[in-house]
C-alpha positions in Angstrom: -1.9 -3.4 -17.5 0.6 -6.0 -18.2 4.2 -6.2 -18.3 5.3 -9.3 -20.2 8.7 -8.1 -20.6 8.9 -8.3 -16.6 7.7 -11.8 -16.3 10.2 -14.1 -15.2 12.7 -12.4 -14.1 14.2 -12.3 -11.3 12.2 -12.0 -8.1 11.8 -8.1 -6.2 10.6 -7.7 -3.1 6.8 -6.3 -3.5 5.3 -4.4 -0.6 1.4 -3.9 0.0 -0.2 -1.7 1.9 -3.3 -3.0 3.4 -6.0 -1.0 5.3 -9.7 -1.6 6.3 -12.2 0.9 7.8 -15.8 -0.7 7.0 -17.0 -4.1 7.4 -16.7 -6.3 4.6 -18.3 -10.4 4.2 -15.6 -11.4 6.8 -16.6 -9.5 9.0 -15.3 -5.8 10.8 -12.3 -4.0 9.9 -9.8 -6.4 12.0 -11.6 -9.7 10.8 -11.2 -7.8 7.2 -7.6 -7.1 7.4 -6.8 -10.4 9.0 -8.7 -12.7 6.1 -6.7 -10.2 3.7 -3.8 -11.5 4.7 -4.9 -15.4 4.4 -6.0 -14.2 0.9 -2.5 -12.6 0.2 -0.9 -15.8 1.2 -2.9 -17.7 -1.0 -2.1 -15.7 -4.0 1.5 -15.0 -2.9 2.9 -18.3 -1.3 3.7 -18.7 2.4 6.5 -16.5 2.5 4.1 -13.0 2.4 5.5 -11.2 5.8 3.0 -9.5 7.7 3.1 -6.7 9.8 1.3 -5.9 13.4 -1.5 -4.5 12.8 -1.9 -1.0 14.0 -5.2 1.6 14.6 -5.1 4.7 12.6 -7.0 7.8 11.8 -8.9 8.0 8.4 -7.3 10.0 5.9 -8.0 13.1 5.4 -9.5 13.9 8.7 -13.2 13.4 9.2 -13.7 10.8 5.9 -14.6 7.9 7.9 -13.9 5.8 10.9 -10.6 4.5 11.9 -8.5 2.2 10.1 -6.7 -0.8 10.5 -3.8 -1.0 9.0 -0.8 -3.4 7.7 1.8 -3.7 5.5 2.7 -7.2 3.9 6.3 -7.5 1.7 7.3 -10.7 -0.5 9.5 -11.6 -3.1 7.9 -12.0 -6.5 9.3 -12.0 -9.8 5.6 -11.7 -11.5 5.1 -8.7 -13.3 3.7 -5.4 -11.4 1.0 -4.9 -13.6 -0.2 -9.0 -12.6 0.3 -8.2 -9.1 -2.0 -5.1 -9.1 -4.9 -6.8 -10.9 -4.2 -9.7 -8.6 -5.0 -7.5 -5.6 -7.9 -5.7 -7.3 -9.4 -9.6 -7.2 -8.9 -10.1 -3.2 -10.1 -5.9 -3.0 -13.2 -7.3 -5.2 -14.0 -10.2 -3.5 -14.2 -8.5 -0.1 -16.8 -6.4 -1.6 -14.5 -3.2 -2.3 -16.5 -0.6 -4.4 -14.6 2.2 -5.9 -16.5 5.7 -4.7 -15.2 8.7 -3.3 -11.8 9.0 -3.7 -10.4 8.1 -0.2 -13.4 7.4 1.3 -14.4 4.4 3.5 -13.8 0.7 2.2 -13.8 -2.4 3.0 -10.4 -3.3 1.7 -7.5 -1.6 0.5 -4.6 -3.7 -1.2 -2.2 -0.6 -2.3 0.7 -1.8 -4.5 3.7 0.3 -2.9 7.2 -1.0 -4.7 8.2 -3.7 -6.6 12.3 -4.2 -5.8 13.5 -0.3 -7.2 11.1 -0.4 -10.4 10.0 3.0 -11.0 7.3 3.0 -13.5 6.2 3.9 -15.8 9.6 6.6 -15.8 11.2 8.9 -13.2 9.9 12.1 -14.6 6.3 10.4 -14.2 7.0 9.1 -10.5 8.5 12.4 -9.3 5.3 14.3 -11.4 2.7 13.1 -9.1 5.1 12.1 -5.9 5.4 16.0 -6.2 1.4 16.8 -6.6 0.1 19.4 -4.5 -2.8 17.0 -2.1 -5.4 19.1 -3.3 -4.9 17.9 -6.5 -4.0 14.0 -5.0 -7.7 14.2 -3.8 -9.2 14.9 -7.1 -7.3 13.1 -9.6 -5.8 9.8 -10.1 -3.3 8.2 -12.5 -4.4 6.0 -15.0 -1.1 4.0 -15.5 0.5 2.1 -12.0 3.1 4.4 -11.0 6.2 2.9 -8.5 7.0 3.8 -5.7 3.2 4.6 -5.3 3.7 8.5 -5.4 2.3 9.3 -2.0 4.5 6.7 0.2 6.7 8.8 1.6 3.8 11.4 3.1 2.2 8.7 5.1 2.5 7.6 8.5 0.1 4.7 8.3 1.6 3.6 5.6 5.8 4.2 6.4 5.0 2.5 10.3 3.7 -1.0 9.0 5.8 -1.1 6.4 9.2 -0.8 8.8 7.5 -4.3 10.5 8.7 -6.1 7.4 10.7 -3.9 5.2 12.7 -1.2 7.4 15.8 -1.2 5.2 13.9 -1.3 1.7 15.5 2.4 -0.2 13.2 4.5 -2.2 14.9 4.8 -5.8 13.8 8.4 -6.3 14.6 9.9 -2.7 17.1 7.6 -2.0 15.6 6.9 1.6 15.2 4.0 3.5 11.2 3.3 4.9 13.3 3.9 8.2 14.0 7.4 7.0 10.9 8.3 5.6 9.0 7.4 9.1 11.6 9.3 11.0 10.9 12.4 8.7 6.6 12.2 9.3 5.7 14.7 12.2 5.9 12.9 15.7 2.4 13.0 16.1 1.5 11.9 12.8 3.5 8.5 13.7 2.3 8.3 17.3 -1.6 8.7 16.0 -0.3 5.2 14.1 -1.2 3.0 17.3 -0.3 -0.9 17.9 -3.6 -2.9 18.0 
């Protein structure tokens, strides 16, 4: 998906998600995640912030060993559509297979906000940001929805991201990433541990 009418304008700070539980052609989950970012930097410029990379139980329970994850933010005034299908090229050449839905990979590049772009429209965003997660674990958009709809529920994600984008506001909740962490359960953010 492409959004010419976004191209060129002025740049947004982008935020990734990045998370590895398998072993992938650079090696294990660490080695992944740490070639992942020399590959973001290479498709993003030098100025790609990383976070510290953190240990964290696979989501949902029991679907695979631990993850490591981080959480990379730069400024980009490329269209969100480009960027996605720019980070499905890293996913693909670290040999990242789409099967189960949430299931172990080798790489995970999730596009999580683009400046305060909600796409494709509010009443989409809020639609699945407001999906029950039994319905989260069996279906997926088709169309790149921003904020990615399940942010805010996500410690592993909300912990990395406050390394390098702490006072970043969610456009539909109006929250900071600083927020959002704050409102996880404590031990959902304390399972989130510093490698």
């Amino acid at each position: 998906m492409t959004q010419p009418f976004l191209r060129g304008t002025i740049e947004r700070l982008t935020l990734v998600a990045i998370g590895s539980n398998a072993s992938s052609p650079h090696g294990d989950a660490r080695a992944t995640v740490e070639a992942a970012v020399a590959a973001l930097r290479a498709a993003f410029g030098d100025g790609v912030a990383v976070s510290r990379f953190f240990a964290t139980p696979a989501f949902p329970a029991g679907s695979g060993p631990d993850f490591v994850n981080a959480a990379a933010a730069f400024r980009s005034a490329d269209a969100p559509g480009n960027i996605l299908a720019r980070l499905h090229e890293i996913e693909a050449d670290f040999g990242r297979s789409r099967g189960a839905r949430w299931g172990q990979r080798s790489l995970d590049l999730d596009l999580i906000a683009v400046g305060d772009l909600v796409l494709p429209d509010a009443a989409t965003q809020t639609h699945w940001r407001d999906l029950p997660l039994s319905e989260q674990q069996r279906i997926a958009p088709e169309d790149l929805i921003l904020p990615h709809p399940r942010l805010q529920d996500r410690a592993f994600v909300l912990v990395p991201l406050a390394d390098v984008a702490e006072h970043w506001r969610h456009p539909g909740l109006g929250l900071t990433v600083t927020q959002m962490r704050a409102a996880r359960p404590a031990d959902e953010v304390a399972a989130v541990v510093p490698l």
